[in-house]
C-alpha positions as CSV (number, residue, x, y, z in Angstrom):
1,X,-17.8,27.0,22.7
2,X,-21.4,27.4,24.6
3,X,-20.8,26.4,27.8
4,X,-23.9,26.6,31.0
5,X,-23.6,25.0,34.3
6,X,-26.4,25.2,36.9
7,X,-25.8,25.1,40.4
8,X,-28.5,23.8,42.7
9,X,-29.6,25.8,45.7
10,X,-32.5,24.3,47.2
11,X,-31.1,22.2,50.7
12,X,-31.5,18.4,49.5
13,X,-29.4,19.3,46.9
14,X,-27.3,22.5,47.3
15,X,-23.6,22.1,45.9
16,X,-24.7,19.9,43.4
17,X,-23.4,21.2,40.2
18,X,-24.5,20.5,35.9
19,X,-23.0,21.1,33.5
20,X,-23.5,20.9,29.4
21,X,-22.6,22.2,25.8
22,X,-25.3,21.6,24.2
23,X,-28.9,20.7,26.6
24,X,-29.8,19.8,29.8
25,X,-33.1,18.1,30.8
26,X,-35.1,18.2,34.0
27,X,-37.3,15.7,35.3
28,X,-37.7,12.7,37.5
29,X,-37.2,9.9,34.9
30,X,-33.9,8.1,34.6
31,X,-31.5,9.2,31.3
32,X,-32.0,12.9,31.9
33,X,-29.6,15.2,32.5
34,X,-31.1,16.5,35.8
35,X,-32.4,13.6,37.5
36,X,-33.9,15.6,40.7
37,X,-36.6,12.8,42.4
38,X,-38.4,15.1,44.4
39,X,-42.3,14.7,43.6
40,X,-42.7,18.1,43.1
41,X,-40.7,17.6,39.8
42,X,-42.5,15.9,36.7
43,X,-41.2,13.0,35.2
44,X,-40.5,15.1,32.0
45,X,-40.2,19.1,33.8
46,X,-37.9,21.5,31.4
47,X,-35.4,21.3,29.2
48,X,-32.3,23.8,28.5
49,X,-30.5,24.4,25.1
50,X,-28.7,26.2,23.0
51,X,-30.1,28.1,19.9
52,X,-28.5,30.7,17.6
53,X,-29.8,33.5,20.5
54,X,-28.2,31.6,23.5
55,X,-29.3,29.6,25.9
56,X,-32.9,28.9,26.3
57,X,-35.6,26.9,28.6
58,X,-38.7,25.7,28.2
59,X,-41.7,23.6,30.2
60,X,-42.5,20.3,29.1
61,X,-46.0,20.6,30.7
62,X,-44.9,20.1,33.8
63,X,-47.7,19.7,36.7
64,X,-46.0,22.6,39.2
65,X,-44.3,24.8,36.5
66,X,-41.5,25.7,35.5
67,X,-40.2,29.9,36.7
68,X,-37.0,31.4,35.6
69,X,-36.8,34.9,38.0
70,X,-39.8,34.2,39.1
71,X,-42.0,34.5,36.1
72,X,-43.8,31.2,35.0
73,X,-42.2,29.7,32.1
74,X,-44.5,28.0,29.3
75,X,-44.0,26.2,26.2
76,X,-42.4,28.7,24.8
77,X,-38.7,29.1,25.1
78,X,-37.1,32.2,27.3
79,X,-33.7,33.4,27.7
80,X,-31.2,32.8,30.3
81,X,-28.7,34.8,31.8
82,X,-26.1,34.8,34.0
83,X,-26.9,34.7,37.9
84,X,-30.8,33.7,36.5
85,X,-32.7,31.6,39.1
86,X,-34.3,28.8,37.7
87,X,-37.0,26.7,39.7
88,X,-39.0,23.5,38.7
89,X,-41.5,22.1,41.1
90,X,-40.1,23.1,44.4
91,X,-36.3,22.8,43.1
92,X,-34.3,26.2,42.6
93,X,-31.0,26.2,40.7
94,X,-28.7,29.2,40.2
95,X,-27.0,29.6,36.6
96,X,-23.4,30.1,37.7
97,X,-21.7,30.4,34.1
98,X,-23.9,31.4,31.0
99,X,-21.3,31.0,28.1
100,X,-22.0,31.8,24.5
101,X,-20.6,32.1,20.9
102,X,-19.6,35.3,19.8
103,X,-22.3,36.7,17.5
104,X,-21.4,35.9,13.5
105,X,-22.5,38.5,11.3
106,X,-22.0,37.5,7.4
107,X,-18.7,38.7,5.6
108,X,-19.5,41.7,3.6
109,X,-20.0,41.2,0.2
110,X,-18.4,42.9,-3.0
111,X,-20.3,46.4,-2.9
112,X,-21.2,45.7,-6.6
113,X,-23.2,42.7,-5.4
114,X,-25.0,44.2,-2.0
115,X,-26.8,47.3,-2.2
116,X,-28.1,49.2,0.9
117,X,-31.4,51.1,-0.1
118,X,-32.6,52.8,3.3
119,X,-32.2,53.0,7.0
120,X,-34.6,52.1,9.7
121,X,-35.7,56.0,10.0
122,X,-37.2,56.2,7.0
123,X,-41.0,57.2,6.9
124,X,-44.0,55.6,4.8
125,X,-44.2,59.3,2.9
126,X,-40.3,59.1,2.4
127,X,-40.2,55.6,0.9
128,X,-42.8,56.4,-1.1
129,X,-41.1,59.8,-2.3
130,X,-38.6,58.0,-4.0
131,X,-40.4,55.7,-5.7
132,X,-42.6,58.2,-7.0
133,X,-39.9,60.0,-8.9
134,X,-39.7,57.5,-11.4
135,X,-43.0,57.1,-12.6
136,X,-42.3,59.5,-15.5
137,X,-40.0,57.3,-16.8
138,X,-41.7,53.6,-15.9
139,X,-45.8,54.1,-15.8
140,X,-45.9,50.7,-15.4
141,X,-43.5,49.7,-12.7
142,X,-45.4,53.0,-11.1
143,X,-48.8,52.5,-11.5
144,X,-48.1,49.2,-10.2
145,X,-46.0,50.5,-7.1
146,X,-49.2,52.8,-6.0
147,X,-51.9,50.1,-6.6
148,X,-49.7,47.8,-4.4
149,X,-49.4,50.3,-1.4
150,X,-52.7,51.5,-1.3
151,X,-54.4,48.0,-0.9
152,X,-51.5,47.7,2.0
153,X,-51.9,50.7,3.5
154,X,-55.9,49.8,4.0
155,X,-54.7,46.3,5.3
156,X,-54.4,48.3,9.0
157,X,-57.7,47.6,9.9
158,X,-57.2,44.1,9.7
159,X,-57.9,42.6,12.8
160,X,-55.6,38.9,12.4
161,X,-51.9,39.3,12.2
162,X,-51.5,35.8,10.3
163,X,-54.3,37.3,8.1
164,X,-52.4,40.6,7.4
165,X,-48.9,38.9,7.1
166,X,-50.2,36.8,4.6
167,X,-51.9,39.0,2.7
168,X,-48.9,41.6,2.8
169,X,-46.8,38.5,1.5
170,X,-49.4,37.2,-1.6
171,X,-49.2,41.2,-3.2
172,X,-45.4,40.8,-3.1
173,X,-44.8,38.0,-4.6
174,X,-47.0,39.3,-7.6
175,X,-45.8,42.2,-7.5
176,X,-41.9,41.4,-7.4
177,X,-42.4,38.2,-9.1
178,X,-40.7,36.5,-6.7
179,X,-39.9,32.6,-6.2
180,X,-41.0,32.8,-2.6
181,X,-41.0,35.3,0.2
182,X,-41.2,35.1,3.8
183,X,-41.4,37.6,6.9
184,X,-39.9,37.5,10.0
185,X,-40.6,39.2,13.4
186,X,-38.3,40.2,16.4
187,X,-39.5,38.2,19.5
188,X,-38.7,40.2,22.4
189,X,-39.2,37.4,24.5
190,X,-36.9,35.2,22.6
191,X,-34.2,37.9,21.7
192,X,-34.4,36.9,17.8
193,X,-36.1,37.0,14.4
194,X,-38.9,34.2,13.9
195,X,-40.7,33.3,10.8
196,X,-44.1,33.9,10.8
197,X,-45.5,34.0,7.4
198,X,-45.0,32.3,3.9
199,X,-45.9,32.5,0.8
200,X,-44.9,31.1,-2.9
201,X,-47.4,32.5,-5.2
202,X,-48.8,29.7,-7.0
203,X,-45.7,27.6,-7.2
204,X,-45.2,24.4,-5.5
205,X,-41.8,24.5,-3.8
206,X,-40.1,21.0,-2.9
207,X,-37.9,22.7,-0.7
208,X,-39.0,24.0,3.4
209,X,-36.1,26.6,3.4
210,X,-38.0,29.7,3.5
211,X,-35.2,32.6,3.9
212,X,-31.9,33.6,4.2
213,X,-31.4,33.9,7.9
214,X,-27.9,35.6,7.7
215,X,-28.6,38.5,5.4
216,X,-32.3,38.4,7.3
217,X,-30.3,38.9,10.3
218,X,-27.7,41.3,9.2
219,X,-30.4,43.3,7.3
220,X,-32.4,43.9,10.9
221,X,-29.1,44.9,13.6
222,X,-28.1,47.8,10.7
223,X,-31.6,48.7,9.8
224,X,-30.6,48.7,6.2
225,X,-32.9,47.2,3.5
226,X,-30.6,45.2,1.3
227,X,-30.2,43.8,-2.5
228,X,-27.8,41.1,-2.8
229,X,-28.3,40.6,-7.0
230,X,-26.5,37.7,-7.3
231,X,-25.4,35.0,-4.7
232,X,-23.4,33.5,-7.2
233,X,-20.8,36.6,-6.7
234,X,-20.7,36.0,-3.1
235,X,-18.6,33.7,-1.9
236,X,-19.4,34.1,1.7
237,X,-23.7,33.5,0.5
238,X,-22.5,30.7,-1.9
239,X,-21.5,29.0,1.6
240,X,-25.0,29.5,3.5
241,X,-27.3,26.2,3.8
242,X,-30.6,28.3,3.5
243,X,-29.8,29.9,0.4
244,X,-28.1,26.7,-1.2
245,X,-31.0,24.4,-0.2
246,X,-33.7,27.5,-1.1
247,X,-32.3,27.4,-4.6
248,X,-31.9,31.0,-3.7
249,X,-30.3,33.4,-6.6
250,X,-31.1,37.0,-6.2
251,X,-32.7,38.2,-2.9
252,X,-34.2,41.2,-1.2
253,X,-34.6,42.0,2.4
254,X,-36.4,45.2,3.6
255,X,-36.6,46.4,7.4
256,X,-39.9,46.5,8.7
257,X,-40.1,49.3,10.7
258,X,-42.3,51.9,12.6
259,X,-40.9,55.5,14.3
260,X,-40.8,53.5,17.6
261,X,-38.9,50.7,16.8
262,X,-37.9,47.9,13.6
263,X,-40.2,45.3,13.7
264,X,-38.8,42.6,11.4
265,X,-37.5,41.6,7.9
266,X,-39.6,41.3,4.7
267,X,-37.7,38.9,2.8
268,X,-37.7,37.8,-1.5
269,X,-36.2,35.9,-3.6
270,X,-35.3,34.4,-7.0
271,X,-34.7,31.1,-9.0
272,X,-31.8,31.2,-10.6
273,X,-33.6,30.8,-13.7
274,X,-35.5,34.0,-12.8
275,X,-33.5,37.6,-13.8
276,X,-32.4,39.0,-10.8
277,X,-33.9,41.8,-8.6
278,X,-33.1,45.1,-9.7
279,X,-32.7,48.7,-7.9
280,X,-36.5,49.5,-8.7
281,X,-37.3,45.9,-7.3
282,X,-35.2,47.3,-3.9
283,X,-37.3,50.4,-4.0
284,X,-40.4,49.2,-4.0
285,X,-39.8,46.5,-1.6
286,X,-38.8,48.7,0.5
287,X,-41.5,51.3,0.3
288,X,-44.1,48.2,0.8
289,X,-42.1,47.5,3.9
290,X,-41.9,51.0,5.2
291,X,-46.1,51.2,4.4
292,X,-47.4,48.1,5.8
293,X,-44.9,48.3,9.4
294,X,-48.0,50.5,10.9
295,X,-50.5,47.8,10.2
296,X,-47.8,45.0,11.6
297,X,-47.5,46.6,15.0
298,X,-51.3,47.7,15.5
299,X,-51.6,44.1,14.6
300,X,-48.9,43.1,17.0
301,X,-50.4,45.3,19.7
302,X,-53.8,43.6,20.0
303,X,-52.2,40.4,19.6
304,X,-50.8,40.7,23.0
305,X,-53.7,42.7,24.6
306,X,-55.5,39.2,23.7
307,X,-52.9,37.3,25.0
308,X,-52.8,39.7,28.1
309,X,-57.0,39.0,28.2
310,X,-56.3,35.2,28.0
311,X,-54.3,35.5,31.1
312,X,-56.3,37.6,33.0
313,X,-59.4,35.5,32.0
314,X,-57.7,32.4,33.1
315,X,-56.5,34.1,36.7
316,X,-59.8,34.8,37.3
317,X,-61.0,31.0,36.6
318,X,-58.5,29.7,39.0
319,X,-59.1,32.3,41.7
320,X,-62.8,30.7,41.8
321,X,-61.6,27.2,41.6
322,X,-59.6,27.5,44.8
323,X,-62.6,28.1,46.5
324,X,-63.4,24.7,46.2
325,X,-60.4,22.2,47.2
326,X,-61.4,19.1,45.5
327,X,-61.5,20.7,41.5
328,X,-57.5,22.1,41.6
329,X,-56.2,22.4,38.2
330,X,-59.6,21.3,36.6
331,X,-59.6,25.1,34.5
332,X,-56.3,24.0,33.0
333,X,-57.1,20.2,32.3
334,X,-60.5,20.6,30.3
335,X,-59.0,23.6,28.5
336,X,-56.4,21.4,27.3
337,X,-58.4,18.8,26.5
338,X,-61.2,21.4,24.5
339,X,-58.0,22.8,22.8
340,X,-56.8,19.4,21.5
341,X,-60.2,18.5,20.6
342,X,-60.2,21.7,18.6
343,X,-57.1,21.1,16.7
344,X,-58.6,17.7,16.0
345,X,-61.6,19.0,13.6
346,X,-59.8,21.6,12.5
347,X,-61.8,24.5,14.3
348,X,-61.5,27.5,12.2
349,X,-58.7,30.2,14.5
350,X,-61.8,32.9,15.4
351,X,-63.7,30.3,17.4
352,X,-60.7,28.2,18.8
353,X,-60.1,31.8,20.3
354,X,-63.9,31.9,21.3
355,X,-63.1,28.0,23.2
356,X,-59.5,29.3,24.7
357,X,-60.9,32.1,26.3
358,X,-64.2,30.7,26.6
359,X,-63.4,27.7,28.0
360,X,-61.5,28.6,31.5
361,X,-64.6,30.7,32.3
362,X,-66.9,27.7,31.9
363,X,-67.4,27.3,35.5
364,X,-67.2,31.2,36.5
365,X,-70.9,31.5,38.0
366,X,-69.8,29.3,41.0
367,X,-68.5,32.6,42.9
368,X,-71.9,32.8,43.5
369,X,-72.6,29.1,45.0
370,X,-73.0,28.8,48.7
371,X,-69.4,27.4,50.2
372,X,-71.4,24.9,52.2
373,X,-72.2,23.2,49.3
374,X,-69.2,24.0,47.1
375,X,-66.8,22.6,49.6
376,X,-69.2,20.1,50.6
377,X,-66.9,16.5,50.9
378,X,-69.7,14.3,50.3
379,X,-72.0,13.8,47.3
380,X,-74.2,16.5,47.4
381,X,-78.4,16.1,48.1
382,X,-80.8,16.4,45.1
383,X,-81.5,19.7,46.8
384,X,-78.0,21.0,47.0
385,X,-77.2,19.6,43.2
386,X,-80.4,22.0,42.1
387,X,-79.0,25.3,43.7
388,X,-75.2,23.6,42.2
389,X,-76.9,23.3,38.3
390,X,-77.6,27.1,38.9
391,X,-74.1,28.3,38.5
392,X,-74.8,28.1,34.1
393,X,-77.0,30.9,35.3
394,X,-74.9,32.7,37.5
395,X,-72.5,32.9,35.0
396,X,-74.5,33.5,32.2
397,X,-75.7,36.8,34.7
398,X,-71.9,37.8,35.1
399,X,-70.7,38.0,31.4
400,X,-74.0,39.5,30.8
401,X,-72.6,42.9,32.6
402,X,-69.5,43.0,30.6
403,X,-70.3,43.3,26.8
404,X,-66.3,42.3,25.8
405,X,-67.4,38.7,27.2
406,X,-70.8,38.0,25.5
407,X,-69.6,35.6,23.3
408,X,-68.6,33.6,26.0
409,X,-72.0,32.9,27.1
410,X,-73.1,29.9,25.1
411,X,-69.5,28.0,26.8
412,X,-71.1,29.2,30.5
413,X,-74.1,28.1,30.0
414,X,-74.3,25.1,28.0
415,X,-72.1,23.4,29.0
416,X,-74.1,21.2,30.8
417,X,-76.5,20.4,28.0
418,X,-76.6,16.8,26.7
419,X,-76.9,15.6,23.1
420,X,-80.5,13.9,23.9
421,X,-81.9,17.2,25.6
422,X,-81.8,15.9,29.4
423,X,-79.4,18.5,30.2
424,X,-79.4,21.9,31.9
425,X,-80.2,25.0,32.2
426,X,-82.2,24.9,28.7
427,X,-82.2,21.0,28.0
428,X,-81.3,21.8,24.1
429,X,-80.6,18.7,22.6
430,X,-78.7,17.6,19.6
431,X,-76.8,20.9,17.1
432,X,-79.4,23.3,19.1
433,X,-76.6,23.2,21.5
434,X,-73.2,25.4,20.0
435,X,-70.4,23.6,18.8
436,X,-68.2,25.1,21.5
437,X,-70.0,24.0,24.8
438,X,-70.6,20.8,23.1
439,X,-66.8,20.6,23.0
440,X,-66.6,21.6,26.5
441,X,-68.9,19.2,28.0
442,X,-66.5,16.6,26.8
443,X,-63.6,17.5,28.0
444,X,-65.2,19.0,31.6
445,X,-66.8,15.2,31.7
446,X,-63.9,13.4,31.0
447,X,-61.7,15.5,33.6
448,X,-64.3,15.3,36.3
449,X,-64.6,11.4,36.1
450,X,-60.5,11.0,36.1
451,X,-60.3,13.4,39.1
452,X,-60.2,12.5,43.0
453,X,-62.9,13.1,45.1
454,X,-63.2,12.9,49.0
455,X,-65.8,10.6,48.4
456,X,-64.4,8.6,45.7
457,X,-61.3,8.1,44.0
458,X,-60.9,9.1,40.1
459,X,-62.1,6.7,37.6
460,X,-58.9,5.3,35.8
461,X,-58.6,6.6,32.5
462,X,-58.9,4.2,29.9
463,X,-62.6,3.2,32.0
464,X,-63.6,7.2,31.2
465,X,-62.7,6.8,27.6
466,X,-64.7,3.9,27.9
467,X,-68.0,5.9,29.8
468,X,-67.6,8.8,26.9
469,X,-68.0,5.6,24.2
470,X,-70.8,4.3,26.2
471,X,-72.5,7.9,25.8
472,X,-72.1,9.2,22.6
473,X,-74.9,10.1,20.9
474,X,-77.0,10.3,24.2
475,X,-74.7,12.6,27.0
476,X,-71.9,13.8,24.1
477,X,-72.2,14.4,20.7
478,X,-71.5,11.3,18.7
479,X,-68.8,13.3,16.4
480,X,-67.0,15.1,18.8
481,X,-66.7,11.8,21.3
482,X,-65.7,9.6,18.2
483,X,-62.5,12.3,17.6
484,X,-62.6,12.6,21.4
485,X,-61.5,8.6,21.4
486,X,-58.8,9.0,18.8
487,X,-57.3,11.1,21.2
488,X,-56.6,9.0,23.6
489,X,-52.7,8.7,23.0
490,X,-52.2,12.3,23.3
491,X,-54.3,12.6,25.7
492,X,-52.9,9.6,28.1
493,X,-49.3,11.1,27.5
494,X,-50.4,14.5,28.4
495,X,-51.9,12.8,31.8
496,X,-48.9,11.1,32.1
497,X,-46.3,14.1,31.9
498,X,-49.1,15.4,34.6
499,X,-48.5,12.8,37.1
500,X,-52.0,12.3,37.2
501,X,-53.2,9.2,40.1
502,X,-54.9,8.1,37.0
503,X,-51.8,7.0,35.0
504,X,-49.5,5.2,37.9
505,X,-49.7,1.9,35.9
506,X,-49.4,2.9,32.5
507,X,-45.9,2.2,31.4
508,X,-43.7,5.0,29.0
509,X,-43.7,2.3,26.6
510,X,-47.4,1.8,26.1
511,X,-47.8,5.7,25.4
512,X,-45.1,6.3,23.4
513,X,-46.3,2.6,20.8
514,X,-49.6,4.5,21.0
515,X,-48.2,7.5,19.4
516,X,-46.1,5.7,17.3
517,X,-49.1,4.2,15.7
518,X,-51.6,7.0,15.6
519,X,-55.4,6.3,14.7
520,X,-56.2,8.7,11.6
521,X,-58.7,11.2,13.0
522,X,-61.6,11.5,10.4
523,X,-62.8,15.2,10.4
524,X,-66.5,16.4,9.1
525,X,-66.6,19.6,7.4
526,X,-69.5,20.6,9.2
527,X,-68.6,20.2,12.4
528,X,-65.4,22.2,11.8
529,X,-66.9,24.9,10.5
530,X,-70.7,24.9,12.9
């Protein structure tokens, strides 16, 4: 049985011990797990459980973070191990015992039933080799076979993985005329296969069970493509969930693999009103697998390098804004909101990466304001908020210099602009402003009237929703502040996970019947796609 038990460290609490089989949650709210009231630790901090690849943790947006070895743990779940140090807010905890399950690999099936086609090592050139021997015999099934992995093979300049996946996905279920098929990717991070692409042709399936995880699983440790004709002939797949609730009958897996490393599982499969896969189906799924892994990886590759650029990007906004003491965390908190905003209309995925980038470099040209006036603790002189109005310029001059971050520039600058033209540095008024800093002077607005000041206190937050009201269609954009509203459960929950001053009187229960009972955001088009 999974067993973990944590063992804090830190001095108020050292020799307290936890212990679970199943999940432990951190935070300062009563019912938990880990009840640690220290006020370093959000309300709602991290939570620990156990998944098929161990025991994992995960932030629950915590306001200090949450660090396992001292690496900053985010939404997404990471391993742990034993001896691991875990630390939320100012809290440290040692994982004494990290017990597991044995692995389960599935029960081998008759040999007449499961055929292994290939190992990892085999090239593009080889795969295709043996497919190509046939076409004497079956013109068809060939000519097919070298249409298919010549459109795949010129897939590696495409620039989106989700694009490429998908598109990898739609030629194989034509081509195999297959019920559904799915790929999944190793997650290094995770330590295990996750789905990250569907597709089901032109049918409409009832069902959300999208592939066999068990010969998905097996088919990636040995590095073995593998045909299992007829599930009906294994007892041991007869038993599995997925394939019973997937309606799955005949079904292919082929390792995705480059000569560095395998990447992942292409998986198909059949209705058991369909005629089962045959070898040739086996060949050619695994000589589409073998020819698109090059394009998966590049893919992969800059995938990270933009995640990498994200992070860097983001460092470099918070090294400016600890310059000046009063704006901590304001990078992160109007990104957040921008993002949600985003989601809310839809924003096609090239320019929500545009506004995640974009949006933590919004206030970038104040490097180059004067710290007498950036740190100023009073409200600033109509002198001193002229020379503070030019860092849209400044940091319009900055990304200027580095070509990589031109399409930045309309966030930087503009983001300042209001809907009636009274804004600055180019007073642009109404859809002559980008969609993006539009975005961004909402959520920058709403964050700077809910934050402390030395010379005031933040505006509570349900009298900022009602400012941004009060101002669409004159400061804001009267779409964006409408969806910007409807927000307003998510984004009070978000500001109460925070432990924002803002939200000391707003009970769980009021956020949690606001969620319940959701307004339905209306969405333009237009504005989605400006």
């Amino acid at each position: 049985m999974p067993r973990i038990r944590l063992k804090a460290v830190s001095p108020q609490w050292e020799g307290q011990y936890w212990e679970s089989t199943t999940s432990l949650r951190i935070g300062r709210l009563e019912g938990q797990e880990i009840v640690i009231n220290d006020p370093s630790v959000s309300r709602r901090h991290a939570e620990i459980h156990y998944t098929n690849q161990g025991w994992v943790v995960r932030d629950l947006g915590s306001t200090n973070g949450t660090y396992l070895n001292g690496v900053r743990v985010g939404m997404v779940e990471r391993r742990i191990r034993p001896r691991d140090l875990l630390q939320c807010g100012n809290v440290l905890f040692l994982a004494v015992v990290v017990e597991e399950e044995a692995p389960k690999f599935p029960v081998e099936t008759p040999s007449k039933n499961l055929l292994v086609e290939s190992s990892a090592q085999h090239s593009w050139e080889q795969a295709l080799q043996v497919m190509a021997g046939s076409l004497g015999e079956k013109p068809q099934a060939g000519d097919r076979l070298l249409v298919l992995l010549r459109a795949s093979y010129h897939l590696t300049h495409t620039e989106s993985l989700d694009q490429l996946l998908q598109a990898i996905l739609e030629d194989a279920v034509h081509a195999l005329q297959a019920q559904r098929a799915a790929i999944v990717l190793w997650d290094d991070k995770e330590a295990r296969l996750n789905i990250r692409a569907v597709s089901t042709g032109e049918r409409e399936l009832a069902t959300r069970t999208w592939y066999s995880s068990s010969l998905a699983q097996r088919c990636f440790q040995q590095g073995e493509s593998l045909l299992c004709r007829d599930v009906r002939v294994a007892p041991d797949l007869q038993a599995s969930s997925s394939i019973m609730e997937g309606a799955m009958s005949s079904i292919i897996c082929a390792v995705l693999r480059s000569p560095r490393k395998k990447l992942g599982v292409l998986h198909l499969d059949r209705h058991f009103t369909q005629p089962p896969f045959s070898e040739d189906d086996l060949r050619l799924a695994d000589a589409l697998a073998a020819s698109v892994s090059a394009s998966i990886e590049c893919a992969q590759l800059l995938e990270k390098q933009r995640e990498m650029f994200v992070q860097t990007v983001t460092a470099l906004a918070q090294a400016v804004e600890m310059r000046d003491p009063y704006t901590g965390g304001h990078t992160l908190r109007v990104t957040e909101y921008a993002l949600m905003l985003a989601d809310a209309i839809q924003l096609p995925a090239e320019k929500r990466r545009i506004l995640e980038i974009g949006t933590p470099l919004h206030d970038i040209g104040k490097i180059g304001i004067d710290d007498r006036i950036l740190r100023k603790a009073g409200p600033l002189t109509p002198e001193e908020f002229e020379i503070m109005k030019s860092h849209t310029i400044k940091g319009t001059a900055i990304l200027e210099t580095l070509p990589d971050l031109r399409p930045y520039i309309p966030i930087v600058r503009h983001h300042h602009e209001r809907w009636d033209g009274k804004g600055y540095p180019d007073g642009l008024k109404g859809e002559e402003i980008d969609l993006l800093p539009r975005m961004v002077a909402l959520a920058d607005a709403f964050d700077a009237m809910t934050s402390n000041r030395p010379y005031r206190p933040g505006m509570p937050a349900d009298l900022a929703f009602q400012q941004i009201r009060k101002h669409a269609g004159t400061q804001f954009d009267p779409h964006l502040a409408e969806v910007f509203l409807q927000l307003r459960p998510q984004i009070l929950e978000r500001m109460w996970l925070r432990n924002d001053a803002q939200m000391d009187t707003l009970l769980p229960a009021d956020i949690q019947a606001a969620l319940e009972h959701p307004t339905t955001i209306q969405v333009q088009s237009e504005a989605a796609g400006a």
